[in-house]
Wavefront OBJ file of the C-alpha trace (Angstrom):
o trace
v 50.455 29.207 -58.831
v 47.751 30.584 -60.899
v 45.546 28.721 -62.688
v 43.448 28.416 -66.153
v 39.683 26.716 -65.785
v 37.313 25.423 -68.914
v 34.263 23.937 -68.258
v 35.309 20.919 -67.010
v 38.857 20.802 -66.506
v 40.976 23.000 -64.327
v 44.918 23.032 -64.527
v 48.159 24.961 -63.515
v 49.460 27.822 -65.523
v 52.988 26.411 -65.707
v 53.790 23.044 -65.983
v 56.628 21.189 -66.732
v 57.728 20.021 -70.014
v 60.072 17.147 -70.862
v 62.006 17.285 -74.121
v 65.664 16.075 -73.658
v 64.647 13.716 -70.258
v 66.069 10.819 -71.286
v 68.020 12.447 -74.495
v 66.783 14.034 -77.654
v 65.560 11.845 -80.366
v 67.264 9.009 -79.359
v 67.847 7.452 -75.802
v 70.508 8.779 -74.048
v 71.312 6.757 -70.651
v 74.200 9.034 -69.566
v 71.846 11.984 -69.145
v 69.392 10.026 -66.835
v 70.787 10.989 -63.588
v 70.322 14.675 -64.777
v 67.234 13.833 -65.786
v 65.687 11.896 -62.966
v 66.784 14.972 -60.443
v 64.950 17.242 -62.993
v 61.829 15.115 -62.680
v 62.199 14.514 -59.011
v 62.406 18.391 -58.578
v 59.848 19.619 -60.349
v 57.637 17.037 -58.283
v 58.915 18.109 -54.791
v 58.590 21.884 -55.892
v 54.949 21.280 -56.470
v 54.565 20.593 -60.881
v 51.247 19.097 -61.460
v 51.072 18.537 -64.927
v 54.038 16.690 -66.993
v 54.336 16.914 -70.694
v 55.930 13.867 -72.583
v 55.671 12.137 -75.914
v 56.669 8.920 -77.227
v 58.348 10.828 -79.638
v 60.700 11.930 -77.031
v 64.643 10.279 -76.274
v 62.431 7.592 -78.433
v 60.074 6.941 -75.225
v 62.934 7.308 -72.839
v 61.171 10.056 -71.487
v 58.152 8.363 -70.568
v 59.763 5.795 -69.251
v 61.600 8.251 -66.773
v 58.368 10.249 -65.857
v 56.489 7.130 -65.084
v 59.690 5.672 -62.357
v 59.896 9.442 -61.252
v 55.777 9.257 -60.393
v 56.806 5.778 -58.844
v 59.127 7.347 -56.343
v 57.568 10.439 -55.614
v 55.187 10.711 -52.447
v 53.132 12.922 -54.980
v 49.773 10.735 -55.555
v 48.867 9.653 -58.982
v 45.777 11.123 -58.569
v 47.392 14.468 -58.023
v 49.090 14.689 -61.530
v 47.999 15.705 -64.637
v 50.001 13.646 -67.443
v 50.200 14.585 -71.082
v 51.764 12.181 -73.891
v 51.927 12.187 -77.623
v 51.248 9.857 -80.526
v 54.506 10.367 -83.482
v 52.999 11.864 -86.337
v 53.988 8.146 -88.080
v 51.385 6.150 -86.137
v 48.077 7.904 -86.543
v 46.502 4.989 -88.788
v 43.944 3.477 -86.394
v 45.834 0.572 -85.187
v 48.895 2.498 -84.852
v 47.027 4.929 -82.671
v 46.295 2.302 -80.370
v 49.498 0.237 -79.936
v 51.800 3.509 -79.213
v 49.127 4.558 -76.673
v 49.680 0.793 -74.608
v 53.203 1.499 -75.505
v 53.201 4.609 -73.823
v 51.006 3.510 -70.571
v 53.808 0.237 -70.181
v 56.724 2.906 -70.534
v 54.730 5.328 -68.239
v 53.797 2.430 -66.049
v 49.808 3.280 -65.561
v 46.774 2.552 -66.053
v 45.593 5.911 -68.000
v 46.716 8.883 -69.777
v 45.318 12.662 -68.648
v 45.736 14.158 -72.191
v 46.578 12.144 -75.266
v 47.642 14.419 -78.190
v 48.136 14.170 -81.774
v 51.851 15.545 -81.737
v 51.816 17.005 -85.392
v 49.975 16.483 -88.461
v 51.056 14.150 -90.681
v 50.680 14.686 -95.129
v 48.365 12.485 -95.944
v 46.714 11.190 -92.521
v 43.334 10.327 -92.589
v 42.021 12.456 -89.596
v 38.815 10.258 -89.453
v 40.596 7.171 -88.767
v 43.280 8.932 -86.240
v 40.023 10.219 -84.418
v 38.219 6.652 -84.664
v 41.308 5.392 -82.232
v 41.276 8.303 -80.105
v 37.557 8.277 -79.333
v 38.017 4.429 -79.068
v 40.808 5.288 -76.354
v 38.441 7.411 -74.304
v 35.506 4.816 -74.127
v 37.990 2.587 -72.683
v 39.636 5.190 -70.273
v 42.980 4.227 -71.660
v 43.396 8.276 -71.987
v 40.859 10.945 -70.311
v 41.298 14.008 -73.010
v 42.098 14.335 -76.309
v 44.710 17.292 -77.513
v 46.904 18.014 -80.454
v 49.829 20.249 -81.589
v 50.946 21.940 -84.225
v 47.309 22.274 -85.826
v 46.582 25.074 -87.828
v 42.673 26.332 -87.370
v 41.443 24.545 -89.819
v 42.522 21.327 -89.004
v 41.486 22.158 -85.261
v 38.345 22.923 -86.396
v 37.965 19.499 -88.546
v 39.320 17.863 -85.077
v 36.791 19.513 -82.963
v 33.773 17.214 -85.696
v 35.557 14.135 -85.299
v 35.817 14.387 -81.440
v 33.413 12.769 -79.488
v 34.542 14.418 -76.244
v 35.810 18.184 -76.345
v 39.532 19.062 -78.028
v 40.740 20.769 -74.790
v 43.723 22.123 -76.201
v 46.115 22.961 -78.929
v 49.656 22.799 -78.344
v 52.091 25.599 -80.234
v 55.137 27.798 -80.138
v 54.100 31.140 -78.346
v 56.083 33.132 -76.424
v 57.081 37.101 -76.512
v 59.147 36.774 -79.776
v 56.584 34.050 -81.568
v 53.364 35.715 -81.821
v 52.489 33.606 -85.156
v 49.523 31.850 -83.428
v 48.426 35.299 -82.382
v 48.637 36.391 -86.003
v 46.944 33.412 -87.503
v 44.087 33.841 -85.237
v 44.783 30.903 -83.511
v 44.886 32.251 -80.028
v 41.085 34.189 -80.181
v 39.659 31.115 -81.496
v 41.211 28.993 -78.460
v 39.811 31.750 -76.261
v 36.175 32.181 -77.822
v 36.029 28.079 -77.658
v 36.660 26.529 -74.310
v 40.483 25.699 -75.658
v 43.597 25.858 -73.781
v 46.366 27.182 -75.482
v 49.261 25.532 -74.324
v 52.444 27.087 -75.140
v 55.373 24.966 -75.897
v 59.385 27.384 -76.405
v 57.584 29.921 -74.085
v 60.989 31.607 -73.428
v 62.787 30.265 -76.718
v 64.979 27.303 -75.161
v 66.534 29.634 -72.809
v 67.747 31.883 -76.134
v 64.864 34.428 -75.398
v 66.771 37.854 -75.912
v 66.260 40.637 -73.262
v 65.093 44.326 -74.116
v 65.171 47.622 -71.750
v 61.570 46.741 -71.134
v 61.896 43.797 -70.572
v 64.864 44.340 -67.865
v 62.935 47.101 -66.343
v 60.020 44.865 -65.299
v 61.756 42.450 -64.131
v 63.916 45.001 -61.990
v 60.320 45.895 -60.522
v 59.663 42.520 -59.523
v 63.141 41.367 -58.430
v 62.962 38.640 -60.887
v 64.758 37.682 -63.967
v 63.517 38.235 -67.541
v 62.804 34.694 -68.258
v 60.140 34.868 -65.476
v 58.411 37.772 -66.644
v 58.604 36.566 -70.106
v 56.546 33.445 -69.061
v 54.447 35.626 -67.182
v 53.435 37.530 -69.385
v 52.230 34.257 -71.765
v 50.260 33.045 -68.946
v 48.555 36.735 -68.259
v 47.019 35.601 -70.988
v 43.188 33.775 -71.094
v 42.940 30.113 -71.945
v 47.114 30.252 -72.224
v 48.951 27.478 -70.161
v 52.673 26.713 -70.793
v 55.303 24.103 -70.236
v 58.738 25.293 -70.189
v 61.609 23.068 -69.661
v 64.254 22.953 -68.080
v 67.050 20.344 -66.189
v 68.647 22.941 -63.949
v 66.898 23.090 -60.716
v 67.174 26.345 -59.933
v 65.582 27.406 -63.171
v 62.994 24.823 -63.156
v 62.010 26.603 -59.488
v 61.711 30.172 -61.397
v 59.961 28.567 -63.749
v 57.518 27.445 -61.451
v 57.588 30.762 -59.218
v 56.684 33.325 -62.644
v 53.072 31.767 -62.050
v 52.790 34.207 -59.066
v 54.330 37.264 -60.538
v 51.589 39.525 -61.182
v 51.912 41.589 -63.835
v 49.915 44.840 -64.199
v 48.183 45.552 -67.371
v 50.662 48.094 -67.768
v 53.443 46.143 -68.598
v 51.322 43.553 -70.387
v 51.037 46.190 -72.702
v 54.466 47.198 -72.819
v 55.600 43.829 -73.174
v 53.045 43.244 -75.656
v 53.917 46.219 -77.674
v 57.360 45.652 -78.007
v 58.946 44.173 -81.053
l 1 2 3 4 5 6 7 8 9 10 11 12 13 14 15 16 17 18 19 20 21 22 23 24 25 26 27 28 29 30 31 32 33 34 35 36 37 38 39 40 41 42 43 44 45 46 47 48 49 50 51 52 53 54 55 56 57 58 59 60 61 62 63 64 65 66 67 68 69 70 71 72 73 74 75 76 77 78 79 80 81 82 83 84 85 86 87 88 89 90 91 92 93 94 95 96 97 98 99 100 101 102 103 104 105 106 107 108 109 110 111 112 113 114 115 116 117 118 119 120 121 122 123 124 125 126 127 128 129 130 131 132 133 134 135 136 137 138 139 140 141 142 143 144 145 146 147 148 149 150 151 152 153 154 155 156 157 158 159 160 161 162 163 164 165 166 167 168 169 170 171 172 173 174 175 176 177 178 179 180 181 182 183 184 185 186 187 188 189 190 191 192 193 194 195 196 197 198 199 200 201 202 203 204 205 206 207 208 209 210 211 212 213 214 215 216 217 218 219 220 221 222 223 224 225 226 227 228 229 230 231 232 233 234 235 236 237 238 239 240 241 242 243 244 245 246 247 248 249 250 251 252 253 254 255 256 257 258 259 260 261 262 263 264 265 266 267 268 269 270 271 272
């Protein structure tokens, strides 16, 4: 597994992502046994860092990471755990009670990365930043993130912050290059900012090319692989794809050692 470093902070390329454990917006108990072999999986195959939100199967999914952490002979210590506040609770207060909602769902004592999950029409940033840098003095969370920013909110973010914004989290992948467009990416790079790529191979719906089928012929692996390898060629870009099939969530993991030449980065980076 390759990896992506900033100043003070050094994760994975791939991690693991976990929209629909534990159902889609709602909680849906029939899908936990998928769901807790998914987690359980990714854990033995050697994911460090887990994406959740409370937003997610309505907090379901946090409370299925945290037994899966439970169970697993994988440390705490060892994992790097991301949640989200809903884009409804970023008053001050609010802030605060869905982040001790989230640790008693997740079952610990802090959060790695605590993100603002989108932005909200009328939010007062200040106030949503007043909670967050609260959250850090008290170690309830250990980074601050969000998602779904545009630059100049991410720039407004990076004031309020006490401690660095260490990443953004967007749709990027080979067909959704709008964060390349909007500058988004270059500013993540020239900053110290991961950009962590969320539909990095569409939801599975990614559609294959001749190029794209070629280089995957030259690395005996299948297009979804080299379409996540080729976000992750990419500086300051980290990704979490999904997914509750084990053998895919094992090629997920294994595209962070395909090595791509800059050959076919370009061709896959030329191709529309």
């Amino acid at each position: 597994m390759k990896y992506e470093t900033l100043s003070s902070l050094t994760l994975p390329k791939i991690g693991f992502g976990t929209w629909k454990i534990g159902g889609g917006s709602f909680a849906d108990s029939k899908t936990d046994s998928a769901s807790m072999t998914a987690l359980h999986t990714a854990l033995e195959i050697g994911y460090t860092h887990f994406d959740t939100a409370e937003m997610y199967a309505n907090g379901h999914s946090e409370e299925l990471l945290g037994r899966a952490v439970r169970e697993s002979t994988v440390g705490r210590e060892a994992l790097f755990i991301a949640s989200k506040v809903t884009p409804s609770h970023l008053q001050y207060s609010d802030v605060l009670r869905s982040c001790e909602n989230s640790l008693r769902r997740l079952q610990m004592e802090f959060i790695d990365l605590y993100l603002i999950h989108w932005p909200s029409a009328g939010m007062k940033l200040a106030d949503t930043f007043r909670a967050l840098n609260k959250l850090v003095r008290d170690g309830k969370i250990k980074h601050i993130g969000v998602s779904n920013f545009n630059l100049k909110l991410l720039k407004e973010s990076r004031e309020l912050s006490e401690t660095p914004i260490i990443t953004n989290q967007v749709p990027y992948s080979l067909a959704d290059r709008s964060y390349i467009k909007n500058g988004m990416l270059e500013y993540c790079q020239k900053n110290d900012i991961f950009l962590t790529a969320y539909s990095p191979i569409e939801e599975g719906n990614l559609r294959a090319n001749t190029t794209l089928e070629s280089i995957a012929k030259a690395h005996n692996a299948t297009t979804f692989q080299i379409a996540l390898a080729w976000v992750v060629s990419q500086p300051c870009v980290i990704t979490i794809p999904m997914s509750a099939n084990p053998k895919h969530i094992r090629e997920n993991f294994e595209a962070g050692d395909i090595n791509l030449t800059q050959n076919e980065i370009d061709e896959l980076t030329d191709q529309r």
